[in-house]
C-alpha positions in Angstrom: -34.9 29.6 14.6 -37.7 27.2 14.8 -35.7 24.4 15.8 -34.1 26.7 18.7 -37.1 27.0 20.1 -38.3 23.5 19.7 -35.1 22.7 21.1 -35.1 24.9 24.4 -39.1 23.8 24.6 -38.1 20.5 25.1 -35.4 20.7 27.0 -37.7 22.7 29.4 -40.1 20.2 29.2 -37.9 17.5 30.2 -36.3 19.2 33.1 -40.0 19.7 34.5 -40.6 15.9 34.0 -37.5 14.8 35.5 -37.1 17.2 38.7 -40.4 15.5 40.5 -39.0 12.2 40.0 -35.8 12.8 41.1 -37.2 14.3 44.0 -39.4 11.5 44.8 -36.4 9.1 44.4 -34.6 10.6 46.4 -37.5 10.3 49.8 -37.7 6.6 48.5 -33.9 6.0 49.0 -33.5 7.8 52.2 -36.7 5.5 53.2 -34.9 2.5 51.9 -32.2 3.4 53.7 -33.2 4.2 57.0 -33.5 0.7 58.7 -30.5 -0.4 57.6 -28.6 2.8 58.4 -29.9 2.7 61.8 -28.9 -1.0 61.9 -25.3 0.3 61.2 -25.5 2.7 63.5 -26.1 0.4 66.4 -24.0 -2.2 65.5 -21.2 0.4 66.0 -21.8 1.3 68.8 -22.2 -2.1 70.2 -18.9 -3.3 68.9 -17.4 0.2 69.8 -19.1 -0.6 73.7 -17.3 -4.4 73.5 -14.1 -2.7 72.9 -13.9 0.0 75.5 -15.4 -2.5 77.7 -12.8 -5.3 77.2 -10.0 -1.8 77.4 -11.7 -0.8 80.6 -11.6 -4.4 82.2 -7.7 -4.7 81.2 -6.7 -1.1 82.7 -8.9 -2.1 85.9 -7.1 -5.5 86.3 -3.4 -4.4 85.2 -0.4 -5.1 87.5 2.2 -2.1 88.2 4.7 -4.1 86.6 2.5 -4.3 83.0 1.2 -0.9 83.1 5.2 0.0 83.0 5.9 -2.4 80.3 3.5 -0.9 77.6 4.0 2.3 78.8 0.0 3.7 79.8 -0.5 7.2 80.2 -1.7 7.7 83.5 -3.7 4.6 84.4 -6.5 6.5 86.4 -6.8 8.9 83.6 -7.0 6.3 80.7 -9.6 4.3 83.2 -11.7 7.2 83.2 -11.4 8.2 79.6 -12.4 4.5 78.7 -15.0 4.4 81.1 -16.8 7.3 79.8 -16.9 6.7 76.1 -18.3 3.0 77.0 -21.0 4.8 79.0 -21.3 7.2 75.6 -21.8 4.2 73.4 -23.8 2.3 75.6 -26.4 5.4 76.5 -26.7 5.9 72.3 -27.7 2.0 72.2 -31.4 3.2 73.6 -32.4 5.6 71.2 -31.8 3.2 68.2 -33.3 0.2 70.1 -36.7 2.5 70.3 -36.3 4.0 66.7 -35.7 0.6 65.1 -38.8 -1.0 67.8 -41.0 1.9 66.6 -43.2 1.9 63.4 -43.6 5.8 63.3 -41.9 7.6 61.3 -40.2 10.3 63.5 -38.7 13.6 61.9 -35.7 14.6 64.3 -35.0 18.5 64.3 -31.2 19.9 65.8 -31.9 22.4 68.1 -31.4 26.1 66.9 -28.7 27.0 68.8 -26.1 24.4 67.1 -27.2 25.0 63.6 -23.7 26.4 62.7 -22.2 23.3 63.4 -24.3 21.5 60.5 -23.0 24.6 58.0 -20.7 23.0 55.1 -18.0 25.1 56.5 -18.2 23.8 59.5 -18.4 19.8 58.6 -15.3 21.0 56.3 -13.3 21.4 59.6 -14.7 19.1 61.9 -13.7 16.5 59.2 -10.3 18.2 58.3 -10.0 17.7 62.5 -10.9 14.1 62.7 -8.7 13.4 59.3 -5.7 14.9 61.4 -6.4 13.2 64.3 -6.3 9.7 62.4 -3.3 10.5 60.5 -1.4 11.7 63.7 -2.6 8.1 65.0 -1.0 6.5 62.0 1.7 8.1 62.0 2.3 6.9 65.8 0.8 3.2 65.1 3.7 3.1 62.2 6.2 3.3 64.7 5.1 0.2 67.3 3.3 -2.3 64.8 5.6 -4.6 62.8 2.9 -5.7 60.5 3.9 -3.0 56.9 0.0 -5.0 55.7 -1.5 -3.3 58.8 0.1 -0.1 58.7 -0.2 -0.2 54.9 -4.6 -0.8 55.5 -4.4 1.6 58.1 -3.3 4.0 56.4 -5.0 3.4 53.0 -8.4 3.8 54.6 -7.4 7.9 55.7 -6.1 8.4 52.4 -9.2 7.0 50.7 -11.0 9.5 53.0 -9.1 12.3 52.2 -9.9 12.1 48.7 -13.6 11.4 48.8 -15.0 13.3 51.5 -14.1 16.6 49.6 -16.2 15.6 46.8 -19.1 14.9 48.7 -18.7 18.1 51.0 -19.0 19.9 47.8 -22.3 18.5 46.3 -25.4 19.8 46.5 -27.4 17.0 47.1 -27.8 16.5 51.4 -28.1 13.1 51.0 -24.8 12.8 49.4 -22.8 15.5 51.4 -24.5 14.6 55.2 -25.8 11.1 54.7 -23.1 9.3 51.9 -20.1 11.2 53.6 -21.5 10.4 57.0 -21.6 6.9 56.6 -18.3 6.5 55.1 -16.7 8.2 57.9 -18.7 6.1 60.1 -17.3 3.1 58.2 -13.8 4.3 58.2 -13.8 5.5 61.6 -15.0 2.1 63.0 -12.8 0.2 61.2 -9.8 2.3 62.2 -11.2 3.2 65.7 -12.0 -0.5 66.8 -12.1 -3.2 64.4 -8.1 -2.6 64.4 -7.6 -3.0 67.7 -10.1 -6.3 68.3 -8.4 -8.1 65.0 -5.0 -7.2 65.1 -4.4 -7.3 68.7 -6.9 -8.2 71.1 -6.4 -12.3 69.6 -2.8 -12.3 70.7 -3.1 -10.8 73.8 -6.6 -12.6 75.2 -4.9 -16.3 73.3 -2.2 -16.1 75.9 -4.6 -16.1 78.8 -6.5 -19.0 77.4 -3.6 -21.4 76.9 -2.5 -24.3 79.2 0.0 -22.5 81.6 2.7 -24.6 80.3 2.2 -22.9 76.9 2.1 -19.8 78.5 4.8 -19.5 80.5 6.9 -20.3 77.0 5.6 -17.3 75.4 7.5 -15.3 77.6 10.8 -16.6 76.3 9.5 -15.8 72.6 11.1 -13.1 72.1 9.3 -12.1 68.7 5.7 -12.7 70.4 6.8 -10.2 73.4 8.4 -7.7 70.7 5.4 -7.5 68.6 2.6 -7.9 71.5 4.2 -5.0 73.8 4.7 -3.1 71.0 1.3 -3.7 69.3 0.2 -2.5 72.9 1.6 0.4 72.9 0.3 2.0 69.7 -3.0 0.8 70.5 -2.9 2.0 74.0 -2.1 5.7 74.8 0.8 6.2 76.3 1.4 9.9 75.9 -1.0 12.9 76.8 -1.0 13.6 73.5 -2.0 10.3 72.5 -4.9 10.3 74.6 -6.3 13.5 74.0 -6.6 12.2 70.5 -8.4 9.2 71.3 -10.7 11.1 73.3 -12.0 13.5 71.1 -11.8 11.1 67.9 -14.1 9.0 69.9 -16.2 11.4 70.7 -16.4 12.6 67.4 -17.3 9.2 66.2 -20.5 9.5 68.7 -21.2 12.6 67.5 -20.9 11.3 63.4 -23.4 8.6 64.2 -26.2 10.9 66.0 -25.8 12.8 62.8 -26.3 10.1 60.4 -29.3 8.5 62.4 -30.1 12.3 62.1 -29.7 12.8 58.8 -32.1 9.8 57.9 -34.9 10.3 59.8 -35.3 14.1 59.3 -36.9 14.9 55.9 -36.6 18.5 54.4 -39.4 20.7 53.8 -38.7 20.7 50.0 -38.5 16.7 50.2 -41.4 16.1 52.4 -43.8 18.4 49.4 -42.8 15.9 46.8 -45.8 13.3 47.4 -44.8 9.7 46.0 -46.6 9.1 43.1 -46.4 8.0 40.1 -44.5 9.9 37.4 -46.3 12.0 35.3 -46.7 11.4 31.7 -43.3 12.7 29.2 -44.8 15.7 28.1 -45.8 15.6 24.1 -43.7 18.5 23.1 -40.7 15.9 22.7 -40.2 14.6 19.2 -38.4 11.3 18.8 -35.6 12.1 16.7 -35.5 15.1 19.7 -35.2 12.6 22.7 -31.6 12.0 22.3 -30.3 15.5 22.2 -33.1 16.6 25.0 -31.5 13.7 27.2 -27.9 15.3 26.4 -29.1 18.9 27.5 -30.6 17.3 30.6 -27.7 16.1 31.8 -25.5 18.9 31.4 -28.2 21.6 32.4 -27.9 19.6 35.7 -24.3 19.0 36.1 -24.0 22.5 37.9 -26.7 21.1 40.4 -24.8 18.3 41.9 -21.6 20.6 42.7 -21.9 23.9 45.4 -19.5 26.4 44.3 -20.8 29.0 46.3 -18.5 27.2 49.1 -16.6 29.4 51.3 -13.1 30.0 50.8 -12.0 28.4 54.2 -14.0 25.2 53.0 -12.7 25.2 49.8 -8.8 25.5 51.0 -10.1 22.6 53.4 -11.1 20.4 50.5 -8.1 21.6 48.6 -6.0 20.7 51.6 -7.7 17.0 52.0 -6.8 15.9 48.7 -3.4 16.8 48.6 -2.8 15.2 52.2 -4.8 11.7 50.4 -2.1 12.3 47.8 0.7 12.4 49.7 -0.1 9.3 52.2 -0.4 6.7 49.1 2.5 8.1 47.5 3.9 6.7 50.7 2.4 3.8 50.6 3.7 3.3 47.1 7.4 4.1 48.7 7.0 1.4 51.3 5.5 -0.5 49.2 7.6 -0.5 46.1 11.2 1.1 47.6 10.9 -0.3 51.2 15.0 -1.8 51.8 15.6 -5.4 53.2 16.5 -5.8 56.4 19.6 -8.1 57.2 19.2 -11.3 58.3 19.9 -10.1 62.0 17.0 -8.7 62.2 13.7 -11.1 63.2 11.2 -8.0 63.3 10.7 -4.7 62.0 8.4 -1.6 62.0 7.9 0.3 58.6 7.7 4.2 60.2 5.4 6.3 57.5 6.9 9.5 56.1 10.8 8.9 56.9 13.5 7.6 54.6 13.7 4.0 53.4 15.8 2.3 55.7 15.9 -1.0 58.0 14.2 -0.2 61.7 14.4 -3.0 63.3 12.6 -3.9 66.5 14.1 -7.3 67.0 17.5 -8.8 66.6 18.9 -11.7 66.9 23.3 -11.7 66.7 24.7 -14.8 66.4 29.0 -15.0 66.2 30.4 -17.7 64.3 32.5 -19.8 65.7 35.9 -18.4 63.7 35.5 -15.4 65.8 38.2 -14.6 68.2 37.5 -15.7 71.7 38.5 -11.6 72.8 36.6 -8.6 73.6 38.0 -7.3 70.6 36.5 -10.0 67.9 33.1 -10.2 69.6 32.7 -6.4 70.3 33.7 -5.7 66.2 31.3 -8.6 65.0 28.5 -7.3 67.2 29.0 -3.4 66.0 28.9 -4.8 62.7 25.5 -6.4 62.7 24.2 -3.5 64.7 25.3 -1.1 62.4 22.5 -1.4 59.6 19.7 -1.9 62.1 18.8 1.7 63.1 18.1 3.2 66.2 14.7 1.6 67.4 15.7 -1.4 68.3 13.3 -3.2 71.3 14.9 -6.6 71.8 18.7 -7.6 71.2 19.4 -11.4 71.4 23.0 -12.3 71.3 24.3 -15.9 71.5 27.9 -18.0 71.1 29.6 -14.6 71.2 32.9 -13.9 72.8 32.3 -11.1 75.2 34.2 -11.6 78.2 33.3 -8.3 79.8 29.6 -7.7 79.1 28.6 -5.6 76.0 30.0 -2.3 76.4 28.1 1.2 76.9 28.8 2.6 73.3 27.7 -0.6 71.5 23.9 0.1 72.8 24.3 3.8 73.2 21.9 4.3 70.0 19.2 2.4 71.4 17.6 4.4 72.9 14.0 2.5 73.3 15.8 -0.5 73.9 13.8 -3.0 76.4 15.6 -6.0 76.9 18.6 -7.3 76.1 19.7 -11.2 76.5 22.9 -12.8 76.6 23.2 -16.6 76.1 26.2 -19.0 75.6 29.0 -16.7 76.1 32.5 -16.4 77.9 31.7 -13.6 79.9 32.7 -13.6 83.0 32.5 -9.6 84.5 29.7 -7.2 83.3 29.7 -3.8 85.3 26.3 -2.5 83.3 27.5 1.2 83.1 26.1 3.5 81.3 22.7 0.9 79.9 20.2 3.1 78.1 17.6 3.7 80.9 14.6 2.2 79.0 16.0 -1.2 79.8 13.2 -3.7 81.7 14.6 -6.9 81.0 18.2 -8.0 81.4 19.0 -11.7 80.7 22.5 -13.0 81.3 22.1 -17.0 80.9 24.9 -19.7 80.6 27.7 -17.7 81.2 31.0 -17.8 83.1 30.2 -16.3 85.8 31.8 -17.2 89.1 30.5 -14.8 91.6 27.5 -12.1 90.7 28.2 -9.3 88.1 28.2 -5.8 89.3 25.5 -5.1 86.8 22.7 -7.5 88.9 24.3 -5.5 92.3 24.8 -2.4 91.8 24.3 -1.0 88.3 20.5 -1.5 87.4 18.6 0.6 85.4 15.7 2.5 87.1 13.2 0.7 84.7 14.5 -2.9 85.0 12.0 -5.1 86.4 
């Protein structure tokens, strides 16, 4: 009985010795932490303003004939979506500027009327809403990139989200669940937001204009450089509604996430700002030695309950529930692609890796070459090019086809599954007659070169697809 009650003595005492410290280290991390949060902060938006501005100057400057080739959404409406998040990010440049210039230390207060929106309920959705929004994004990206690296990193980064936001909603601590989880979202939402788009495609695209014009005009005949360009352009850009109403309010909520992290740095809570940094008191006496160990081991789990809120609501909690599973699921795909992810054939130059879909070959780029022991018919050439078609699936952007005995042009059926098809070139056959009936109508580029024509084909006269530039 008396060792009980030496026991619970100490273990009291040492939970009165510890919680001032921890208090106290707490105000000394957040002050550690301010300058170079706020550093972050403004670094985002600086790169964030770059972006938008280089996306703004490329949708002011873009020729009819472009804007139809990567497919933007409404060119006045994506100008002025750009155009005001670039304003956003540059008007949240000022603030910073001032807070980082000034040597106060300045206690920021939300205003009363939007305190619901800081409620752990409430960050549970807004971040179940901007986890959706990304993954929707990813999901679409998957489909125009043809780098499976990118859309593996892309992806990886929402599924690491998934899994730890949740724990950090749920712990008690508001430095962990407003300023940890607000930084990593700020991390992760830059990185997929903009540092995607400047690495991965603003070099190819900006290169082009740079180069000698001799250089340039050849990449137009590359035809992996315009598959992978255009379609990198097209994921990145929106070019549905949908697509832009999620770039819209995932940029605005990436504002909004940054206000609350400088926020949640330079406020200080009333409990925080009673703790007065000093030094720690002395371990109280009542401690024995041979005690210390067992007292440390009832410290810590007296205090594991602290660090977790389980008085979260229910919505929150299915929220949280919901987040991890979704994490789950996306690297289980990223282990399919990864590990199960078939082989294209050699046709095929370029291919996208779609997320959540079956494992098989979508290629964007193919390039059919007949061997010379085909027979010079319609027949030989049209069942040799079926053939290599045949594995490619249905996405396919650009069809090269060369030495092939196709007398009469390729015929409707053979590209009647490609749907998204966007150019199609002929080179070094027998043909002689194409009437172009029936092309799929996403068709802007048809090249017919060293043929045997003798007169124009019906397909340049009379034929053309309404898209064909």
């Amino acid at each position: 009985m008396g060792w009980q009650l030496s026991s619970t003595s100490s273990r009291n005492a040492v939970l009165a010795w510890t919680r001032p410290i921890k208090a106290d280290a707490i105000v000394v991390l957040k002050r550690y932490v301010r300058r170079p949060v706020l550093v972050f902060c403004l670094l985002k938006h600086a790169l964030s303003a770059i972006y938008f501005g280089l996306t703004v100057g490329s949708l002011l400057t873009i020729t009819p004939t472009e804007a139809q080739t990567v497919q933007v959404y409404s060119v006045p409406a994506s100008t002025v979506a750009n155009i005001a998040l670039l304003l956003a990010h540059l008007y949240s440049i000022g603030p910073l500027l001032c807070l980082l210039h000034s040597q106060r230390r300045l206690h920021l207060r939300p205003s009363s009327r939007f305190l619901w929106l800081e409620t752990r309920t409430a960050s549970c959705v807004f971040q179940a809403l901007e986890l959706g929004m990304q993954s929707f994004q990813a999901w679409r990206l998957s489909f125009y990139v043809t780098s499976m690296t990118v859309v593996c990193v892309y992806t990886s980064c929402i599924a690491l989200n998934c899994l730890v936001s949740p724990l950090l909603l749920t712990s008690r601590a508001p430095f962990v669940h407003k300023t940890l989880r607000l930084f990593l979202n700020g991390v992760l939402g830059f990185t997929l937001y903009t540092a995607f788009p400047l690495l991965d495609l603003a070099p190819r695209i900006y290169a082009k204009k740079f180069q000698p014009i001799a250089i340039a005009s050849q990449l137009r005949n590359d035809a992996s450089w315009l598959t992978m360009t255009t379609l990198g352009m097209r994921g990145y850009i929106s070019n549905t509604l949908m697509s832009l109403i999620c770039k819209v309010l995932l940029g605005a909520l990436n504002i909004w996430t940054m206000q609350l992290l400088a926020q949640s740095v330079l406020q200080m809570s009333p409990r925080a700002r009673a703790c007065a940094i000093t030094a720690p008191p002395c371990p109280p006496a009542a401690i024995a030695p041979h005690n210390e160990k067992m007292a440390s081991r009832l410290v810590s789990l007296s205090e594991l309950q602290q660090y977790w809120n389980r008085n979260l609501t229910r919505p929150a909690k299915a929220i949280c529930l919901a987040l991890i599973l979704w994490g789950l699921v996306l690297i289980a795909n990223i282990i399919w692609l990864l590990g199960f992810k078939s082989v294209c054939p050699s046709t095929c130059k370029v291919a996208v890796t779609p997320l959540l879909r079956h494992v098989s070959c979508y290629c964007a780029y193919a390039h059919v070459h007949c061997p010379t022991t085909t027979t010079n018919d319609d027949d030989g050439g049209v069942a040799y090019l079926q053939s290599q078609l045949a594995p490619l699936g249905t996405r396919l952007f650009y069809l090269e086809i060369d030495h092939c005995p196709l007398p009469h042009g390729v015929p409707a059926h053979v590209l009647a599954p490609f749907a998204k098809l966007f150019a199609l070139r002929v080179l070094f056959s027998n043909m002689t007659s194409f009437d172009g009936v029936d092309l799929p109508s996403s068709l802007m580029v048809l090249e017919l070169r060293y043929n045997a024509f003798t007169i124009a084909p019906t397909v340049v006269t009379t034929a053309l697809p309404p898209m064909l530039l």
